[in-house]
C-alpha positions in Angstrom: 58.0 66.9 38.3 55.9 69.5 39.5 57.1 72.9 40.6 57.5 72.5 44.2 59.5 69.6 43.5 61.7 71.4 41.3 62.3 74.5 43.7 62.6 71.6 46.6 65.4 70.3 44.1 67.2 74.0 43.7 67.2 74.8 47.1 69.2 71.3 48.1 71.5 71.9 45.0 71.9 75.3 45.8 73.2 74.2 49.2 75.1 71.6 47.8 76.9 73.5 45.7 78.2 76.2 48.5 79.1 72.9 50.7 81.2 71.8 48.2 82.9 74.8 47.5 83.7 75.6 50.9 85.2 72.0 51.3 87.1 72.4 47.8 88.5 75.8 48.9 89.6 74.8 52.5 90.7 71.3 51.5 93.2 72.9 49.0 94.2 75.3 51.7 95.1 72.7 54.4 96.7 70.8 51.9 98.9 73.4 50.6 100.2 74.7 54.0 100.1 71.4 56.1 101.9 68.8 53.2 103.7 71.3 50.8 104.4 69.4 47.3 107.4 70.6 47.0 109.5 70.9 50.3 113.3 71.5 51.2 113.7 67.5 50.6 112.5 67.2 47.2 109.5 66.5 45.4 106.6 65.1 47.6 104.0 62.6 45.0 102.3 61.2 48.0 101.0 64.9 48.7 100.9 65.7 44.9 98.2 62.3 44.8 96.5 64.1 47.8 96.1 67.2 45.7 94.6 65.8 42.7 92.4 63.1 44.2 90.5 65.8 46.1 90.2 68.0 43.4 89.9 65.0 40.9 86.6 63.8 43.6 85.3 67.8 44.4 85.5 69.4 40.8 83.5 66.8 38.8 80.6 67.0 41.5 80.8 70.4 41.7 80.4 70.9 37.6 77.5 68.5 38.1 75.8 70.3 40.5 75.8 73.2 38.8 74.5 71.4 35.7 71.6 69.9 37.7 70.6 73.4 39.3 70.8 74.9 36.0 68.5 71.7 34.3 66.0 72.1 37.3 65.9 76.2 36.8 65.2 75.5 33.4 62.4 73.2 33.7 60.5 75.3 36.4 61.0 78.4 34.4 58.9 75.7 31.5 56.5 75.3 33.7 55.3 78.7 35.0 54.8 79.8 31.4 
């Protein structure tokens, strides 16, 4: 990969990585006030299964993300020396 490449590449994961924050963040959010886990009925798993399937999708991608952007950074920084 070239350099342009590379910067193309940490733009897009840069992006990436603030749209899936933002959807982690306000998922969790609507989740926790619109399907409380644990409500005046008892204990809720459906909405506990909710909780952790998003964050069980979200956190992993996010972690890689962040590894990617971090791999690219590296090898441009390789480069221009």
């Amino acid at each position: 990969m070239n350099n342009k490449d590379l910067a193309a590449l940490l733009k897009i994961s840069t992006l990436a990585m603030i749209l899936c924050t933002a959807l982690l963040a306000l998922g969790n959010y609507g989740l926790a006030h619109s399907m409380p886990i644990n409500s005046a009925a008892g204990f809720n798993i459906v909405n506990l299964v909710f909780f952790i399937g998003l964050n069980a999708l979200l956190v992993p991608f996010l972690a890689f993300l962040f590894k990617t952007r971090a791999r690219a950074n590296k090898q441009r920084r390789m480069i221009k020396a």
